[in-house]
N, C-alpha and C positions, 0 to 999 in steps of 0.2 A: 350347593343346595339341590335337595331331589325335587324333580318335576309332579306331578301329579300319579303321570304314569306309573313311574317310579315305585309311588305307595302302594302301589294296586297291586303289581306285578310283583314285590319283594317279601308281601306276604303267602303265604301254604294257604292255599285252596281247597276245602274240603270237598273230595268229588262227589258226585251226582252219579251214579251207575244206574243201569235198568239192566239186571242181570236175564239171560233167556236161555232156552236151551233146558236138557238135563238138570244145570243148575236151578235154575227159577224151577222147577218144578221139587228138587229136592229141599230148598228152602223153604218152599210154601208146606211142603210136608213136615217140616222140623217144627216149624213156626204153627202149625196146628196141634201138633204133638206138646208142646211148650204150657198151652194155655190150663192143661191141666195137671201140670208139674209142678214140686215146693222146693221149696230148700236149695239144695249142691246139684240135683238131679237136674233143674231147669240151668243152673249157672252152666253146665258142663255140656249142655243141650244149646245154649246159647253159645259157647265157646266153640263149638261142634260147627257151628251155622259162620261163624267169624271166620273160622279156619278154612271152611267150604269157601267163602267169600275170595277170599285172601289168594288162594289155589284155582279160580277158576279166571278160566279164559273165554269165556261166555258171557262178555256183558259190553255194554255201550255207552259211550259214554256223551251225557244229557247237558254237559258243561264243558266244551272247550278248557274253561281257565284252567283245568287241573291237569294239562300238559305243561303248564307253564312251572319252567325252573326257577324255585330260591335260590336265592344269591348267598349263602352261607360265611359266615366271617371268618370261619375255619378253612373255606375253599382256598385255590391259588390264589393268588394277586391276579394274576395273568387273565385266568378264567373270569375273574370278577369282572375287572377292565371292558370285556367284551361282553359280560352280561349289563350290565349298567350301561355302556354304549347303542349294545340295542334296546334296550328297553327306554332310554332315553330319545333313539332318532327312530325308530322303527317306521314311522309315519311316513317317512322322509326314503328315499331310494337310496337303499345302502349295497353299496361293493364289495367286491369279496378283495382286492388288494386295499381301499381303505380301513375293514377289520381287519386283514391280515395284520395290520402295522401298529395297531394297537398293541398286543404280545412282542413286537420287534419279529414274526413271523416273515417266509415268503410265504405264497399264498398257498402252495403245495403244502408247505409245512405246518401250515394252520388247519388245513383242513384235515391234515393225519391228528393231528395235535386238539382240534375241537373233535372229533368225530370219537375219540378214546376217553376223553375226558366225558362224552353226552350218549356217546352211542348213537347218535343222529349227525347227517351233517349242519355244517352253519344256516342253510335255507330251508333245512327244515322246521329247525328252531325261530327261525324268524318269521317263517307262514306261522307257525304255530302260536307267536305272540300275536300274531295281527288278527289273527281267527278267534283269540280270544279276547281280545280287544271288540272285533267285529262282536261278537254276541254280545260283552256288556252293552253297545251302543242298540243293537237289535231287541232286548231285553230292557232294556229300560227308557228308551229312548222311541219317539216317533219320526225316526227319521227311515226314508224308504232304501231300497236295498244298494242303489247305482250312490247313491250317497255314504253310506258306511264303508260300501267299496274302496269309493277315493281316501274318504279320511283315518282309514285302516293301513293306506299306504300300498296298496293295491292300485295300478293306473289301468287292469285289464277286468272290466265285466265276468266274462267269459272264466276265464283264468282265477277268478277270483269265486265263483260257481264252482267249478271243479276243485279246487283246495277247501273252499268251506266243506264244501261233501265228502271229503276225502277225511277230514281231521273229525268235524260232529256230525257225519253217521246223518244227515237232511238235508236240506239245502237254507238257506238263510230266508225263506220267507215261511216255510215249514218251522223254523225254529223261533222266529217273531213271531207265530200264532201261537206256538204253544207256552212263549212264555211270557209271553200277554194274559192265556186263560191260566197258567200257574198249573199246567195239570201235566204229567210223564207222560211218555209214550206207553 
């Protein structure tokens, strides 16, 4: 039976972006242009803005969760195992030769073997679910920041400061304000 977590984490995230840059400004120009457009012309002016979107590397991102990997039914057995394992214990201090055994891995060979399969290593993907974990608890929750820390699965303040900033682009009490007042950067 899946946990709670589980639900959270195995469903696609729709991301949050605040595009900047070049970008945001040829957007906001599209998107001016648009308003007086009919027909095919705005569809293609619209498609024009998605494609820009899609292509740029100029933007931030406002939600954590949407680093977070689907577990696919189609994926490996193997990969799954270790997805559902952390997504199950993440709270909890996990080892790199306890996931490695999950796959029947050594731990070298796990980490050649998750790092192809993700393109990240293993601790990245698991800062990554605890980060996003952290902001649903920061976001909808009043609880203060030494508190989401621990129950994120994070035992270091500090250490947990610097990966939140590293993955959402603020720090965790910058991102309880803003999504307290519901408003983007």
């Amino acid at each position: 039976m899946k946990s709670d977590y589980s639900k959270v984490f195995t469903s696609i995230a729709i991301s949050r972006l605040k595009f900047v840059g070049k970008t945001r400004e040829e957007i906001g120009e599209k998107l001016q242009l648009i308003r007086g457009m009919h027909g095919t012309t705005s569809i293609l002016t619209l498609l024009s803005i998605l494609d820009l979107m899609a292509r740029s590397e100029e933007f931030i991102y406002l939600n954590a969760a949407t680093y977070i990997s689907d577990v696919h039914e189609k994926s490996s057995e193997k990969i799954n195992k270790v997805y559902h394992y952390t997504i199950e214990n993440f709270r909890k201090r996990i080892t790199l030769s306890e996931v490695a055994s999950l796959p029947n891995h050594s731990a070298v060979a796990f980490c050649r073997y998750f790092k192809t399969r993700t393109r990240k290593s293993y601790f990245q993907y698991l800062t990554e679910i605890r980060i996003a974990y952290a902001c649903e608890l920061l976001s909808k929750g009043d609880f203060n920041v030494s508190e989401v820390c621990l129950d994120s699965g994070f035992n270091n303040l500090s250490y947990f400061h610097k990966q939140f900033k590293k993955v959402v682009k603020s720090t965790p009490t910058e991102h309880q304000k803003r999504s307290r007042m519901k408003v983007p950067l």
